[in-house]
C-alpha positions in Angstrom: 19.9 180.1 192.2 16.9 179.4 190.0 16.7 177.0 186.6 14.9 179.6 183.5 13.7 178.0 180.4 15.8 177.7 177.9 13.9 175.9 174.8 11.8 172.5 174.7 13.5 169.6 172.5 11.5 167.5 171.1 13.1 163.8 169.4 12.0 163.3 165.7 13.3 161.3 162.9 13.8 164.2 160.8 14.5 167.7 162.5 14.0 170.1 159.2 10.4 168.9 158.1 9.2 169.0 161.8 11.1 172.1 162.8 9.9 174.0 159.5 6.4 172.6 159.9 6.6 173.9 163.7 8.2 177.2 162.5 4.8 177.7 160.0 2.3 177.1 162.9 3.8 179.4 165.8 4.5 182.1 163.2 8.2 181.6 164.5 11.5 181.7 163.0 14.0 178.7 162.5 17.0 180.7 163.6 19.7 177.7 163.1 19.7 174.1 161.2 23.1 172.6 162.6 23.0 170.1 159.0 19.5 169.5 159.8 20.2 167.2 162.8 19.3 169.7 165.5 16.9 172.7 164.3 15.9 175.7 166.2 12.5 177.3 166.4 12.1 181.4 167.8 8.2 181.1 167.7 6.1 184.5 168.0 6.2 184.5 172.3 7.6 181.9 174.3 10.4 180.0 174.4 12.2 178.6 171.8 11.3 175.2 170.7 14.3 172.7 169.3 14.0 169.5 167.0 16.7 167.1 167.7 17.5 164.2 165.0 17.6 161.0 166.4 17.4 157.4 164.5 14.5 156.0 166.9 12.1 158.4 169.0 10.7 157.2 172.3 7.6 155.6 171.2 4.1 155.9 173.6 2.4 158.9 175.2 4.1 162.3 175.2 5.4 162.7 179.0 5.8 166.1 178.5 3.8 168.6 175.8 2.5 172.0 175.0 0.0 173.7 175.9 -1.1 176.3 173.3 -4.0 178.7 173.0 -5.7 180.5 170.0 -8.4 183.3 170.4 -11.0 180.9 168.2 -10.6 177.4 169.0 -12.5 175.6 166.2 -11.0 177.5 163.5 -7.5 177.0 165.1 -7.9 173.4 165.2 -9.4 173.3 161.3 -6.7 175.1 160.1 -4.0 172.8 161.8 -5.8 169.5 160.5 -5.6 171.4 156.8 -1.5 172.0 157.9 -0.7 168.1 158.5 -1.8 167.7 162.5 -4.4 165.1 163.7 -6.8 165.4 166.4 -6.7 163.1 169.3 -9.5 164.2 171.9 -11.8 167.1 172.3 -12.2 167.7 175.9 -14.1 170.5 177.9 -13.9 170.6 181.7 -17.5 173.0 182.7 -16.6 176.0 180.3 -13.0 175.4 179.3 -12.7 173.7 176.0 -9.7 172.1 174.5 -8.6 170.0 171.7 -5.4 167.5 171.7 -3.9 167.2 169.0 -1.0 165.2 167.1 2.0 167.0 164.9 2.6 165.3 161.8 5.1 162.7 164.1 2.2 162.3 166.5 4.0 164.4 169.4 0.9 165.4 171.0 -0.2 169.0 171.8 -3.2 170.5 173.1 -4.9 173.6 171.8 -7.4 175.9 174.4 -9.3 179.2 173.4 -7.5 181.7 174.9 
């Protein structure tokens, strides 16, 4: 018997806004709302992604996070900034580039050229 993937949940303080504004930048879907205390995310490829309301979020460093690509990285990362998300780091390890970024809770995220 193996585990599969069945969404990533991420803890916020309000589950619409983040869902919707997660929703806008995959080109996904929110496919339910459950009374906006648990919303549910079908981006475009990849598993679904789930916003779960709860009254205080873990504070610190994301433990876990995503790891999303784009096919031009500078002009993914300007048009996320312009959409509410922050950027934390640029990195580059020899030829591979990335950018970590913040969602407008601060989860953080990183973006790679793909």
């Amino acid at each position: 018997m193996a585990l599969t993937l069945g969404m990533i949940t991420t803890d916020t303080t309000d589950a619409t806004s983040l869902g919707t504004w997660w929703a806008e930048q995959t080109g996904g879907t929110v496919v339910e709302t459950n009374n906006g205390w648990f919303v549910v995310v079908r981006p475009q490829g990849g598993p679904l992604l789930a916003f779960q309301q709860v009254e205080d979020p873990t504070p610190g460093k994301n433990r876990l996070h995503l790891d999303l690509g784009a096919p031009d990285l500078d002009a993914e990362v300007e048009r996320l900034t312009g959409a509410g998300a922050s950027v934390v780091a640029q990195r580059e390890m020899g030829d591979f580039r990335w950018v970590t970024m913040a969602d407008p809770d601060g989860n953080e995220f990183c973006v790679a050229n793909h």
